[in-house]
C-alpha positions in Angstrom: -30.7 -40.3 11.7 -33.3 -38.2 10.1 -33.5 -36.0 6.9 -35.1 -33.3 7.0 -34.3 -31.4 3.9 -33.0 -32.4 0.5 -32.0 -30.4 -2.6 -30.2 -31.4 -5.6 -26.9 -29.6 -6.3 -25.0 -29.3 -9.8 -23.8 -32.2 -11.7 -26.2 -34.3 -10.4 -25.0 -34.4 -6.0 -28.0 -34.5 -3.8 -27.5 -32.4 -0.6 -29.5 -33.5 2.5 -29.6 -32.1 5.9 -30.0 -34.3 8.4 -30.3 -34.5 12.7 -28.6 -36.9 14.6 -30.4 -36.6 17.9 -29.5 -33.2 18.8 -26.8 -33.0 16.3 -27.2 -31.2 12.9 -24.8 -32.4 9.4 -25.4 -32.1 5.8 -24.7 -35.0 3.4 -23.6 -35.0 0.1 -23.5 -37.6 -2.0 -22.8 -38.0 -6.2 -24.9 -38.2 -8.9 -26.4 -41.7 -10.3 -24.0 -41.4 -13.0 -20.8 -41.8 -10.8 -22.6 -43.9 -8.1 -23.1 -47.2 -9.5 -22.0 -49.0 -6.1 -21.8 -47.4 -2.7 -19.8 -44.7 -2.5 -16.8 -44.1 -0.1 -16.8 -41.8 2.7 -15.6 -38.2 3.4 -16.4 -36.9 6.9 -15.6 -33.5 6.4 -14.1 -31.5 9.3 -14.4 -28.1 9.9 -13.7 -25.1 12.6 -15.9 -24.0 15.4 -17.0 -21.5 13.3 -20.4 -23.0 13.1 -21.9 -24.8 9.6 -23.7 -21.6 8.5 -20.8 -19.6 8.1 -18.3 -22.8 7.3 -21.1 -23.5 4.4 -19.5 -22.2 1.2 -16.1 -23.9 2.0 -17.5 -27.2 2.7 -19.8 -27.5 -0.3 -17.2 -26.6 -2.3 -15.1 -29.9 -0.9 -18.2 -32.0 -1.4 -18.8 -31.0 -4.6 -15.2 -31.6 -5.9 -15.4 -35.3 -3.7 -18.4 -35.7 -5.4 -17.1 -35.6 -9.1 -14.8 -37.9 -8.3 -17.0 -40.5 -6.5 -17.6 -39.8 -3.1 -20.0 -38.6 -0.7 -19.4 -36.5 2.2 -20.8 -35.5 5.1 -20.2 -33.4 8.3 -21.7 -32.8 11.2 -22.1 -29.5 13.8 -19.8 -29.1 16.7 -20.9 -29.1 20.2 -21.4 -25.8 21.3 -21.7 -24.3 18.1 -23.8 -23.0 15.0 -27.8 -23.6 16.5 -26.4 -26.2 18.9 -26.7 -25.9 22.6 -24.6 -23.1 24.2 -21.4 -24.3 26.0 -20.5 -22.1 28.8 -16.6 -24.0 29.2 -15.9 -23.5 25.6 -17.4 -19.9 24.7 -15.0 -19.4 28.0 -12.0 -20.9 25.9 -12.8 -19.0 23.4 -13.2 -15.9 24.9 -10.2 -15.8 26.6 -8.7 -16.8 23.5 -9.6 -13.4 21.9 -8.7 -11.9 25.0 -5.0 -13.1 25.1 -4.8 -12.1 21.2 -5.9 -9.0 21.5 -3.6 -8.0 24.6 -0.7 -9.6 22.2 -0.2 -11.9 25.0 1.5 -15.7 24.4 -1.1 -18.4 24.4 -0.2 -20.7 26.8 -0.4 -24.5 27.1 -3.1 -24.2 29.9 -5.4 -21.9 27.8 -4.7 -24.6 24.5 -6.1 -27.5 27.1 -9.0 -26.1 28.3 -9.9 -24.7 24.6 -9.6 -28.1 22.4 -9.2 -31.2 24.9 -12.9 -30.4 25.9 -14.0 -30.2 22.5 -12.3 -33.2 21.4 -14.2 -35.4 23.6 -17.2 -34.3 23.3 -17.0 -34.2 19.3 -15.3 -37.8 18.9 -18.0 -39.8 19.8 -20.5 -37.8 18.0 -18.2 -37.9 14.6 -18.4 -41.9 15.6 -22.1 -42.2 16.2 -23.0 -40.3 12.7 -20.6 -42.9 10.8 -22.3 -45.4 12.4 -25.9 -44.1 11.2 -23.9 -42.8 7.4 -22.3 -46.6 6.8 -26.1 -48.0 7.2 -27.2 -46.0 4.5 -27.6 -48.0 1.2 -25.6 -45.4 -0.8 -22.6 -45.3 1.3 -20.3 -48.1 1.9 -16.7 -47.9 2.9 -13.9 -47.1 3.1 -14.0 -43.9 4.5 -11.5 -40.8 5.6 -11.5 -37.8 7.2 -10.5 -33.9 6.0 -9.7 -30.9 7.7 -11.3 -29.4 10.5 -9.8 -29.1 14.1 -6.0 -31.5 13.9 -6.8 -32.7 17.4 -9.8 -34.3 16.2 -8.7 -35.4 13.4 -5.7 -37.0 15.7 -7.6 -38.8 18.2 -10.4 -39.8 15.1 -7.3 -42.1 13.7 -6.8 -43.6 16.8 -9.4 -44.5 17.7 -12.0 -45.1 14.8 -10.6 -48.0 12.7 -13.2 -48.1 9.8 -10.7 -44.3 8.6 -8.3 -45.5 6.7 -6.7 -42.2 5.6 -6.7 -38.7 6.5 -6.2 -35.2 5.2 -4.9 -32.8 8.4 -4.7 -29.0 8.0 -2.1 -27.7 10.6 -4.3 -24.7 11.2 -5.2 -25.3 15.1 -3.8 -25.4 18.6 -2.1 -28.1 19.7 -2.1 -29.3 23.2 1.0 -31.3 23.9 -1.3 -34.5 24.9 -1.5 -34.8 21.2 1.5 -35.4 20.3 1.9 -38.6 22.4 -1.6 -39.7 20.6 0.0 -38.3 16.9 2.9 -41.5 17.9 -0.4 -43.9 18.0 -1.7 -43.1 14.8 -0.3 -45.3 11.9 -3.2 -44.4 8.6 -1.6 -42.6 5.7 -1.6 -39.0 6.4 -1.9 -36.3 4.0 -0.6 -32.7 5.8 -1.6 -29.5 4.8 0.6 -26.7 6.4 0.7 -23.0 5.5 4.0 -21.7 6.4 3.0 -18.1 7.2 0.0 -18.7 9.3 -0.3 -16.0 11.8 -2.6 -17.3 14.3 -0.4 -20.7 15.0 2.9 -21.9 16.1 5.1 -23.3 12.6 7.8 -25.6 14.5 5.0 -26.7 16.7 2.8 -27.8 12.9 6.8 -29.2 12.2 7.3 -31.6 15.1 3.4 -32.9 15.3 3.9 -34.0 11.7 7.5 -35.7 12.8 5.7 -37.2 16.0 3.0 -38.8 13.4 3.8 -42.9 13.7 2.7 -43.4 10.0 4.4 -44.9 7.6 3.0 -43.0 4.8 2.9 -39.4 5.5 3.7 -36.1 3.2 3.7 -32.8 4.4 2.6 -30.2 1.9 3.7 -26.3 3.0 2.6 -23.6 1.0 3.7 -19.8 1.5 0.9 -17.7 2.6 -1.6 -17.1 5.9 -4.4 -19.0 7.9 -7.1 -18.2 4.6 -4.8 -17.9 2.2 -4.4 -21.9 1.1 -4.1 -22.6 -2.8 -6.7 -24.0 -4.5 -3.9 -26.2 -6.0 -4.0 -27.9 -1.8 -7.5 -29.1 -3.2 -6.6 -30.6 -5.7 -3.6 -32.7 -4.1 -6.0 -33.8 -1.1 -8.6 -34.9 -3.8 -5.2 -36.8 -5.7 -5.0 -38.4 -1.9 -8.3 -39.6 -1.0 -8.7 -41.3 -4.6 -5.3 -43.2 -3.8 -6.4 -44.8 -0.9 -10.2 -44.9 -0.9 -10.9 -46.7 -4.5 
């Protein structure tokens, strides 16, 4: 890992941009007031909307983890933001728009070949960056993971012990491989779902969350679309993370 910016934030959180071979992420991480010992871990997850443009959002998370203790960090996605172009998954995603534009249904082939892909490729490269964050003298566990693409998250708490809870936002296809992975996953789960959101399938969000094999799970619905999640939904995520990463 190498920094290769730094600039200090309100309230005393230190932002740092960082590369990870090819990879870009930023790290945030609270002020020497609230960081006495290492902190715990966020990895932040976000859509492949590319870090630029995902920016505001996730600063705003890292801020609020950061007043109450944590840092955070996230990391680009392949194929996206500056990152090399990938052919399969501009494809996905192009026939993606294609299929919601012609008000056409999206099928389970088109869900495959637009997040299995991306999952594979992004797993390991969320594993190798906690492996180069948890070296860091600032940072020490435990750790969790927020938001961002579900399948990722999924296959994240299968197979990466050192997360020992997760926040999920039911915002994102679902290929029906997950759900047989969602049975394997057993760390406290905290579910964001919003009831009215217009781009994804609701009983679909319903039975992944039923599928989940963990004994502590809560789903929190809220009435509204894709963008239109209460800042309330913050706040009970940040109530999560400080239950089970203190």
């Amino acid at each position: 890992m190498q920094f290769t910016s730094e600039q200090p934030l309100d309230g005393g959180v230190l932002e740092r941009e960082f590369a990870l071979g090819e990879i870009p992420g930023i790290l945030w991480t609270p002020g020497s007031a609230s960081a006495s010992a290492p902190a715990p871990l966020i990895l932040l997850g976000h859509p492949t909307l590319g870090l630029h443009r995902m920016y505001p959002r996730l600063v705003a998370r890292a801020r609020q983890a950061a007043a109450d203790g944590f840092a955070t960090a996230t990391i680009e996605l392949p194929g996206c933001g500056d990152r090399p172009r990938w052919p399969a998954g501009e494809q996905a995603r192009a026939d993606l728009r294609r299929a919601k534009e012609a008000g056409e249904p999206i099928g389970d082939e088109l869900v495959d070949a637009l997040v299995l892909p991306l999952v594979e490729k992004a797993v390991p490269e969320w594993q190798s960056a906690l492996d180069a964050l948890l070296s860091l003298p600032e940072i020490g566990g435990p750790v969790g993971y927020s938001g961002g693409v579900i399948s990722i998250g999924i296959r994240l708490a299968v197979v990466e012990p050192r997360i020992v809870a997760a926040g999920l936002f039911a915002g994102s296809f679902i290929p029906r491989a997950m759900f047989e992975e969602a049975r394997r996953v057993t760390i406290p789960l905290h579910v964001l779902l919003q009831w009215d959101d217009e781009g994804n399938d609701r009983q679909a969000a319903l039975d992944l969350f039923d599928a989940f094999g963990s004994k502590e799970k809560s789903l929190h619905a809220n009435m509204g679309g894709h963008t239109g999640v209460p800042q309330h939904a913050g706040e009970d995520a940040a109530g999560f993370f400080a239950r089970h990463l203190r």
